[in-house]
N, C-alpha and C positions, 0 to 999 in steps of 0.2 A: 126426633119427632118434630114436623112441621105443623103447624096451624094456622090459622088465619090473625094470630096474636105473633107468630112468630115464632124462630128457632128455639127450642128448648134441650139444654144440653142435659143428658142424664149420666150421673158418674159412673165410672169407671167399677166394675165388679171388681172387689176386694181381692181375690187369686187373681187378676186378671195382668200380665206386663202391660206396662203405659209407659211414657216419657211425660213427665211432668214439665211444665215450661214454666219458671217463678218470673216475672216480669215486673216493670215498673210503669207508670205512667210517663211520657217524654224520654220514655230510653232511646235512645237513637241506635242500639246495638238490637233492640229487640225489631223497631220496624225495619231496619235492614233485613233482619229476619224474615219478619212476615212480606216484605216483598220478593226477597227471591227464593224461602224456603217454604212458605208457608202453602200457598196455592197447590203446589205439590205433595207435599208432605206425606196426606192421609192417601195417597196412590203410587206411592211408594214401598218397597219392600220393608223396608225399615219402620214407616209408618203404619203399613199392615199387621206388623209384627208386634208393635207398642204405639197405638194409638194416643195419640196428643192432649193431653189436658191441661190448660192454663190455669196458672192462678196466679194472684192481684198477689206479688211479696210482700206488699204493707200488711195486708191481710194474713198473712202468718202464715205458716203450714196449714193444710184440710185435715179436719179431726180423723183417725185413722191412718195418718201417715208418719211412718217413724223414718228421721233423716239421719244420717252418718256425726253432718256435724250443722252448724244454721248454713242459711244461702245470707252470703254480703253481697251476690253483683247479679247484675239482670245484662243479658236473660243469662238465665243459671237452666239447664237439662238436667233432670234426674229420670234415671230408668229405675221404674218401683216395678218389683213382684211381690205379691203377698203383702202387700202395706209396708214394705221397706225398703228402702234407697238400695240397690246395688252398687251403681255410680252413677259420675254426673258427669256433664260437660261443662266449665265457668263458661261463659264470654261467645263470644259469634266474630272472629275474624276473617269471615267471609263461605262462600258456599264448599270449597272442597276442602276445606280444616270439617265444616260441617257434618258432612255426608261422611267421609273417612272416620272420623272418632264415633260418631254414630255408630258405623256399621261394628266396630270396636265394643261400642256398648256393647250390643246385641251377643255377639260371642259370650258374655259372661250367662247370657237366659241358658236354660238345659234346650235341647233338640227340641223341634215339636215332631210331636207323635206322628 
C-alpha cells in the first residue's frame, strides 16, 4: 500500500509460502543480491509463488516464524509455509546457483490448486 508518507510493507498471511531473506547491514553477498535479483524477483515465477520478505538477522526471527535450525550467514533464503521453514538457501554465489536452488525450493510447496 502506497501513500504520500510512503511504501508500507504489510506481512505476509500466516498459511501464505514466502521466501524469507535474513540479511545484514554491509553484506556484500546481500547487495550483490539486490542488484542482480532483487529488481526482478517479485515478477518472477518463483517470486509469484513465495513472495519476498526481508528481515534485519540482528533483529532475530518475526514472532510467528519457527526455523529448522538459527541463520549464521546473510543473505540466508528460507521458504516458510504455515510459519515454518521448509528449507533454505545459505549464501548468494551468484544469479544461476540462485534461480536453480530456488526453483528447487519451490518443488518441496504442494501443487497449487
Amino acid at each position: 500500500m502506497a501513500g504520500a508518507w510512503g511504501l508500507v510493507l504489510l506481512p505476509a498471511a500466516a498459511d501464505a509460502a514466502e521466501l524469507v531473506l535474513f540479511e545484514r547491514r554491509g553484506c556484500p553477498w546481500c547487495t550483490a543480491w539486490d542488484a542482480a535479483i532483487g529488481p526482478i524477483y517479485p515478477k518472477s515465477d518463483v517470486g509469484r509463488r513465495a513472495p519476498l520478505r526481508r528481515v534485519d538477522l540482528d533483529a532475530g526471527p518475526p514472532p510467528g516464524l519457527t526455523l529448522k535450525r538459527p541463520i549464521r550467514y546473510t543473505p540466508t533464503f528460507v521458504l516458510v509455509e504455515d510459519g515454518s521453514e521448509l528449507d533454505r538457501i545459505e549464501g548468494y554465489p551468484g544469479e544461476d546457483f540462485f534461480w536453480g536452488r530456488a526453483e528447487r525450493l519451490l518443488d518441496r510447496l504442494p501443487a497449487s490448486p
